[in-house]
VEXZASE-540462 format. One record per residue (C-alpha): residue in one letter; x, y, z. Coordinates in Angstrom, 2 decimals. Layout:
<aa=A&X=X&Y=Y&Z=Z>
...
***
This chain:
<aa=X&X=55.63&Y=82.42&Z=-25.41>
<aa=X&X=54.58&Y=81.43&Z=-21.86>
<aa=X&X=52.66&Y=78.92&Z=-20.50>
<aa=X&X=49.40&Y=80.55&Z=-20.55>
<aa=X&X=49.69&Y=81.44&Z=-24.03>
<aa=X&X=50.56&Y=77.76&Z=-24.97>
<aa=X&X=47.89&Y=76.15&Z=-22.91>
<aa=X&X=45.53&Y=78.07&Z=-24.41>
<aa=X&X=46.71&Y=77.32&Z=-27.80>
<aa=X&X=45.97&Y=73.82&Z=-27.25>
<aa=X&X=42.94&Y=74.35&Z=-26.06>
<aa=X&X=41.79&Y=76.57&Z=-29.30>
<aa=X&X=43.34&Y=73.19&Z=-32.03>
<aa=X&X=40.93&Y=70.90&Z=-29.34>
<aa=X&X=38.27&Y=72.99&Z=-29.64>
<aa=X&X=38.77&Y=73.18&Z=-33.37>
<aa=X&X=39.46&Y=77.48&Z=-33.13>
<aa=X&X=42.91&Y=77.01&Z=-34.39>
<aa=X&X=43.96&Y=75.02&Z=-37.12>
<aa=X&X=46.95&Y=72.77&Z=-36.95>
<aa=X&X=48.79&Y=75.11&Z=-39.87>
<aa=X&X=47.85&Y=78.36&Z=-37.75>
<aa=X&X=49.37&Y=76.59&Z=-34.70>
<aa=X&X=52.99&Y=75.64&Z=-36.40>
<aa=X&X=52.74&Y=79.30&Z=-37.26>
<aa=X&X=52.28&Y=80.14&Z=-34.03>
<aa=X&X=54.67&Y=78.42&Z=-32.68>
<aa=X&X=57.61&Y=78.39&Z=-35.67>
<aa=X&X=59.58&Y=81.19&Z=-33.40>
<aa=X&X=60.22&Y=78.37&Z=-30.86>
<aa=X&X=62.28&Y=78.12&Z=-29.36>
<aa=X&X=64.61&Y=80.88&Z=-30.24>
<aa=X&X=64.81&Y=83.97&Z=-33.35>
<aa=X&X=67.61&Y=85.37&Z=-34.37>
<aa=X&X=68.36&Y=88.69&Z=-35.09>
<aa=X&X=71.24&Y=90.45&Z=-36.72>
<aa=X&X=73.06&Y=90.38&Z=-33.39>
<aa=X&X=71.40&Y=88.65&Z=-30.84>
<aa=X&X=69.53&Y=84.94&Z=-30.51>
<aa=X&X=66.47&Y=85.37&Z=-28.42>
<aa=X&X=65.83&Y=82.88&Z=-26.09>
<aa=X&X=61.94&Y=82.86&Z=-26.22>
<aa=X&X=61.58&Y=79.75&Z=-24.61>
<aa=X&X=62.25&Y=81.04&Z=-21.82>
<aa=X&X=59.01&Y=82.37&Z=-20.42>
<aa=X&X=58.06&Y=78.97&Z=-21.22>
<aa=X&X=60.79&Y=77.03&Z=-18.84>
<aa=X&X=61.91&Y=79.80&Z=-16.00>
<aa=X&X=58.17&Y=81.87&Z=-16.11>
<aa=X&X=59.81&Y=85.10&Z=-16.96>
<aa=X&X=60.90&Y=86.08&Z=-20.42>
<aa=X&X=65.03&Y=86.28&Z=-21.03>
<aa=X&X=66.29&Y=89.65&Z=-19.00>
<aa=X&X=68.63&Y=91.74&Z=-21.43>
<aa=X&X=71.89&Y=92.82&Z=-19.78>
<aa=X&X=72.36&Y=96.80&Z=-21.42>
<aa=X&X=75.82&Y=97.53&Z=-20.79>
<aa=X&X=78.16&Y=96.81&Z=-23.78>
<aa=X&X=75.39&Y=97.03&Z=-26.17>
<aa=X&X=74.55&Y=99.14&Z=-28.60>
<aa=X&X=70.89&Y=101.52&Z=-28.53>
<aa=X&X=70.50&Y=99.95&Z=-32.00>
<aa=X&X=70.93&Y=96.47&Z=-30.16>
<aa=X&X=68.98&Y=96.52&Z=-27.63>
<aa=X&X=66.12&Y=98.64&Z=-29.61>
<aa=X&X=65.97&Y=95.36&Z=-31.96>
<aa=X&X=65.60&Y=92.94&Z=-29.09>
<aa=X&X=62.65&Y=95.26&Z=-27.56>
<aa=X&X=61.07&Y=95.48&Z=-30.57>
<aa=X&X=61.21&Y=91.65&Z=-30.88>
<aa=X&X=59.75&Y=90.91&Z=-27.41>
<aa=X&X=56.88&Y=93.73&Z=-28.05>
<aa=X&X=55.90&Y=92.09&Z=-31.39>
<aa=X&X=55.69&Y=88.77&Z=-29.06>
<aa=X&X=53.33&Y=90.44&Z=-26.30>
<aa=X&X=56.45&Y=89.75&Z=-23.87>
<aa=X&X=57.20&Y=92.48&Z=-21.17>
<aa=X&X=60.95&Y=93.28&Z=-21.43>
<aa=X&X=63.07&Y=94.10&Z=-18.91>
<aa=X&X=66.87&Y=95.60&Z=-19.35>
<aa=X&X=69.00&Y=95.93&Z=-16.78>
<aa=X&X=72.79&Y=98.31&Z=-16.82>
<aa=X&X=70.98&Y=100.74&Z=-18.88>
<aa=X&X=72.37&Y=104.39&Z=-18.79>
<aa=X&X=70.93&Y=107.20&Z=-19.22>
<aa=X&X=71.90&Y=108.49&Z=-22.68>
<aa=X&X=71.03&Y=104.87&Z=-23.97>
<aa=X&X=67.36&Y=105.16&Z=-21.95>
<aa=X&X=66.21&Y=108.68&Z=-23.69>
<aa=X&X=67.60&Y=107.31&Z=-27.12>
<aa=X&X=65.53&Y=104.20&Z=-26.42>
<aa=X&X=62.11&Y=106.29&Z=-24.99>
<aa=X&X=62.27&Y=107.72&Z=-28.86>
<aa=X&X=61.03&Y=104.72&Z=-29.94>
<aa=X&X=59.15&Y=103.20&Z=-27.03>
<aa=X&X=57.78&Y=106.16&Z=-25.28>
<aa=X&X=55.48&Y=103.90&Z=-22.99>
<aa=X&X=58.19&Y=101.85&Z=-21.67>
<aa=X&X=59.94&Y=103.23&Z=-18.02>
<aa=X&X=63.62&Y=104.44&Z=-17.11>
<aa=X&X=64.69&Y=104.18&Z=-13.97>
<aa=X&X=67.98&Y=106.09&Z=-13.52>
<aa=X&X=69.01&Y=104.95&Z=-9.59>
<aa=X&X=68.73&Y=101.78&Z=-11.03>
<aa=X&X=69.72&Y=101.39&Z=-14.44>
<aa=X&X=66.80&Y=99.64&Z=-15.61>
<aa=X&X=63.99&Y=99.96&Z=-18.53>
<aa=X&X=61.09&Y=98.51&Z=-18.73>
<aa=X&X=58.71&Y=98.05&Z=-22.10>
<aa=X&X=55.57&Y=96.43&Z=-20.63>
<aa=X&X=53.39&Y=94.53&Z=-23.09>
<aa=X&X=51.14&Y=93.23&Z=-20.77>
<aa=X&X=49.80&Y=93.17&Z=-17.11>
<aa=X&X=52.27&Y=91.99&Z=-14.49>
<aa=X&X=50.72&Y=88.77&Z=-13.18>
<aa=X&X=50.97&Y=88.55&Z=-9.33>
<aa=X&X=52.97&Y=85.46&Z=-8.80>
<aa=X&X=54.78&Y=85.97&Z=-5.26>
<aa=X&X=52.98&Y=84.09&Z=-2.46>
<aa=X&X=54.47&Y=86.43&Z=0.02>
<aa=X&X=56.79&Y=89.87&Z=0.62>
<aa=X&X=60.24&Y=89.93&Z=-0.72>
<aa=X&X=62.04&Y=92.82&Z=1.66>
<aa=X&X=64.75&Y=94.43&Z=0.60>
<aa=X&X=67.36&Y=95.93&Z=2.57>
<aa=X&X=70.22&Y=98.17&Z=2.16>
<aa=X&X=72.93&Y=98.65&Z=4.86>
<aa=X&X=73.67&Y=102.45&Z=3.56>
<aa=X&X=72.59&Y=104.96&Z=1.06>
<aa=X&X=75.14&Y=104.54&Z=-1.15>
<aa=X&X=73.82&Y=100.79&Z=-1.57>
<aa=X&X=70.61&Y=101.88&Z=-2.89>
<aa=X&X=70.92&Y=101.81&Z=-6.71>
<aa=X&X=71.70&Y=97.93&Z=-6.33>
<aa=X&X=69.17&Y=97.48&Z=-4.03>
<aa=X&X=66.30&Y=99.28&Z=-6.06>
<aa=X&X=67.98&Y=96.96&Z=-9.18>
<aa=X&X=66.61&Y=94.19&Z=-6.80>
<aa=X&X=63.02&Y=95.46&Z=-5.75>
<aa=X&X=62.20&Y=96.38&Z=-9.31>
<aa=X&X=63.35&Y=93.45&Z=-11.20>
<aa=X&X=61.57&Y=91.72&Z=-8.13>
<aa=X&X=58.09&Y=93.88&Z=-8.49>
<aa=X&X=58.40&Y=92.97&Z=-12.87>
<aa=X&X=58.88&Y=89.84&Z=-11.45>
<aa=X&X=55.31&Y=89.68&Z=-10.05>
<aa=X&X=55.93&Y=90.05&Z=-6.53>
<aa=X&X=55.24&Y=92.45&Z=-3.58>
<aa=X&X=57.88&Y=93.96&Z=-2.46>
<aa=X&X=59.03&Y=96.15&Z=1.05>
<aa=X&X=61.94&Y=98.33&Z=0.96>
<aa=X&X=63.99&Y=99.01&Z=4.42>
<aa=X&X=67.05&Y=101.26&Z=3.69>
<aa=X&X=69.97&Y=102.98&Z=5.22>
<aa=X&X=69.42&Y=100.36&Z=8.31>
<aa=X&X=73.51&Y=99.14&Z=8.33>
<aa=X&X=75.13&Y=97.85&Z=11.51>
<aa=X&X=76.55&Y=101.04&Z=12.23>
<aa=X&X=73.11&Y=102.26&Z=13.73>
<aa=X&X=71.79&Y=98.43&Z=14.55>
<aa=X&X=68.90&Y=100.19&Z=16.49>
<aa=X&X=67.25&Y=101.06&Z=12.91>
<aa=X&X=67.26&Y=98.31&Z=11.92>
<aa=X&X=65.92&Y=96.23&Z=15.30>
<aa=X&X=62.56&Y=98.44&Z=15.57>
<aa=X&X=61.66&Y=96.94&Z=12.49>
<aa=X&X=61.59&Y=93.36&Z=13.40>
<aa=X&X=57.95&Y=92.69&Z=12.66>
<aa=X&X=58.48&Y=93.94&Z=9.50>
<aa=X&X=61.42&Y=90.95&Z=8.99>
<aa=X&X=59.48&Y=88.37&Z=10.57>
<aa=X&X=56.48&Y=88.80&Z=8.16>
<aa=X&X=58.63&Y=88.49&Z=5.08>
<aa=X&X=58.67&Y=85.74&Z=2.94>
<aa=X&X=62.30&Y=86.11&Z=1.57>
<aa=X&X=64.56&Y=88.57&Z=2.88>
<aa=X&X=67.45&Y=90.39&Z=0.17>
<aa=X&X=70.20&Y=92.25&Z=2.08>
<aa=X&X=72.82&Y=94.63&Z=0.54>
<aa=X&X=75.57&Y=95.98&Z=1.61>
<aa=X&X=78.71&Y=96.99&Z=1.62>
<aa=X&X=81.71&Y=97.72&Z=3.51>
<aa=X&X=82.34&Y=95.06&Z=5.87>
<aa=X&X=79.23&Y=93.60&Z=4.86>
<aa=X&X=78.00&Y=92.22&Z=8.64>
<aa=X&X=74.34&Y=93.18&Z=7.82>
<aa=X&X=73.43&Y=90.00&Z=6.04>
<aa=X&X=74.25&Y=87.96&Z=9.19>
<aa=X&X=72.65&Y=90.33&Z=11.39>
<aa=X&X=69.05&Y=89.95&Z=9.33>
<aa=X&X=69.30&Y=85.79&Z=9.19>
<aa=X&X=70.24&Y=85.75&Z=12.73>
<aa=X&X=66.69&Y=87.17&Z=13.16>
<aa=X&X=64.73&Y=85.60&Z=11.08>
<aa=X&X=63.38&Y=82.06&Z=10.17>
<aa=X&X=63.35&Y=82.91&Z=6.03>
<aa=X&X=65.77&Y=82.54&Z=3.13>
<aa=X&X=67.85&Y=85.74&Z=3.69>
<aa=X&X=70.01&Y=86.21&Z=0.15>
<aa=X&X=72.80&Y=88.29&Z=0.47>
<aa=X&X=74.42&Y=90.84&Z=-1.78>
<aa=X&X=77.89&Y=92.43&Z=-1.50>
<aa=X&X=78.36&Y=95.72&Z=-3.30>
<aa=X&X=81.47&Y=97.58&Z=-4.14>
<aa=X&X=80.81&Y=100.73&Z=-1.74>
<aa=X&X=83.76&Y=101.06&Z=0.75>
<aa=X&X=87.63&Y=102.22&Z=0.83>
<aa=X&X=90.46&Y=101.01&Z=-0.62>
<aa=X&X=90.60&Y=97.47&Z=1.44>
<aa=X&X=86.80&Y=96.75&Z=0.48>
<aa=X&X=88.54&Y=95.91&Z=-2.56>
<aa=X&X=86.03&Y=96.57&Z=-4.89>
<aa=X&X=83.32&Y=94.68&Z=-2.85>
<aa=X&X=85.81&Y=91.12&Z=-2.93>
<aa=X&X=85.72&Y=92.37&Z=1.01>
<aa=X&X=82.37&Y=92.44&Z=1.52>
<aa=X&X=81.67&Y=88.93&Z=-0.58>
<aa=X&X=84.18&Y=86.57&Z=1.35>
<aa=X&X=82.61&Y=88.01&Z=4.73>
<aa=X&X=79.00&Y=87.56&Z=3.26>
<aa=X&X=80.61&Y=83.20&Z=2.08>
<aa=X&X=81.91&Y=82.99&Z=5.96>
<aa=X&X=78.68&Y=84.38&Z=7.69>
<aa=X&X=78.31&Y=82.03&Z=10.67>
<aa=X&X=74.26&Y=82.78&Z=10.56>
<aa=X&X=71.91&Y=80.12&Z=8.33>
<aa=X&X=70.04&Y=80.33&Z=5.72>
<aa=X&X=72.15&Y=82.66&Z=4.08>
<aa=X&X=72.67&Y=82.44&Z=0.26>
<aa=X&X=75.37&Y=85.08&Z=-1.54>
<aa=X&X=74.87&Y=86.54&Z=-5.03>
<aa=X&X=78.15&Y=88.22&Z=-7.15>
<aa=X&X=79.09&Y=91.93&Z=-6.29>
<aa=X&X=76.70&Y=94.15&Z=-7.29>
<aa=X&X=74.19&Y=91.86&Z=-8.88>
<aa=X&X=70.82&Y=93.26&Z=-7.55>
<aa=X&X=69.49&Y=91.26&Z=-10.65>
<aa=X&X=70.41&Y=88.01&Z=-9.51>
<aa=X&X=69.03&Y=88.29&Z=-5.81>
<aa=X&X=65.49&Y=89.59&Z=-7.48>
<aa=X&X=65.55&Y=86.42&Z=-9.53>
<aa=X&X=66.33&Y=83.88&Z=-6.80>
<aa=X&X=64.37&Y=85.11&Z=-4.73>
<aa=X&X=61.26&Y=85.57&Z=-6.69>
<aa=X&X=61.62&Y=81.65&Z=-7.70>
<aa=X&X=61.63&Y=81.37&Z=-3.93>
<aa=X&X=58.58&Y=82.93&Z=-3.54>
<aa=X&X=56.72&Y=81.84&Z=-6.69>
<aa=X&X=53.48&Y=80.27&Z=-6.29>
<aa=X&X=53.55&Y=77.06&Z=-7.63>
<aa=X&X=51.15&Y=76.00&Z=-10.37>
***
């Protein structure tokens, strides 16, 4: 339940709409409801402004199809992220509505309208190609997130030039997310151009010493540009999020 639906809640028991009984109904799945697996957290829409994300891999279909269900049933948009494909088709069965997107990994069962709540552009940017599927992780869970979103790819330090004829396209972004791999240089590059929040994620495309992406996230810690803020390998997810509480209007 967010805070729209509880507002107006209490404004249906003032205006004598909604009983007191059909409000502790209302409310009895507060703050959490378990299921035979799972505890959903749905309180959360109410505290963070987006309902709990479900992380796909290591579940079961039948898992995550109960925790769908339960967030449909609540009007909640659900979003899960790791999702692969043979787990997506099983779940499109059931929720045929809902969307699959295979670069990367996530579904989406929408319930209701996405509510524009970004006061600006969140860019994101990928060094290579082979950085996209964590970068689209972040500019979709970004755009469910209720923000606009830019996408500037396959602009890595290799071929800075690409990525330097597209300054007015930095400079009007609210928050900047940068991913890459390798070496992972671009991150500096972008905050030493820009006067935003510039959140940096390492990804685990390189050779052998990229070390799995541990490389690319102890070059991203010792950037020597500001305003740089570094997420965990890989996690597209967890750039969206900061950034879109960045870049939430504020009620």
């Amino acid at each position: 339940m967010n805070p729209k639906k509880i507002k107006k809640l209490l404004e249906d028991i003032k205006g004598s709409k909604v009983s007191v009984s059909e409000a502790l109904t209302a409310l009895k799945g507060m703050p959490y409801e378990e299921l035979d697996n799972t505890v959903l957290d749905t309180h959360r829409s109410l505290r963070k402004g987006f309902p709990e994300v479900i992380y796909g891999e290591g579940k079961t279909t039948e898992q995550i199809k109960a925790v769908v269900r339960a967030m449909a049933s609540r009007k909640e948009n659900c979003l899960v992220t790791r999702m692969d494909e043979k787990k997506a088709k099983a779940l499109k069965k059931t929720f045929p509505a809902a969307t699959y997107c295979k670069v990367s990994k996530t579904f989406f069962m929408k319930s209701h309208k996405i509510e524009a709540s970004g006061k600006g552009v969140i860019m994101v940017i990928s060094a290579g190609t082979s950085d996209v599927p964590v970068a689209e992780e972040a500019a979709l869970v970004a755009e469910y997130m209720g923000n606009t979103v830019r996408r500037l790819y396959d602009v890595g330090v290799a071929g800075i030039h690409r990525l330097l004829c597209k300054k007015d396209d930095l400079w009007a972004a609210n928050v900047l997310i940068v991913v890459a791999g390798m070496e992972g240089a671009l991150p500096s590059v972008v905050a030493g151009l820009v006067s935003r929040p510039v959140i940096a994620v390492p990804t685990s495309v390189g050779y052998g010493a990229n070390l799995g992406g541990l490389t690319t996230l102890m070059a991203m810690l010792n950037s020597c540009a500001c305003g740089i803020t570094v997420v965990n390998i890989d996690n597209g997810f967890g750039a969206a999020y900061a950034a879109s509480l960045i870049n939430r209007e504020q009620s």
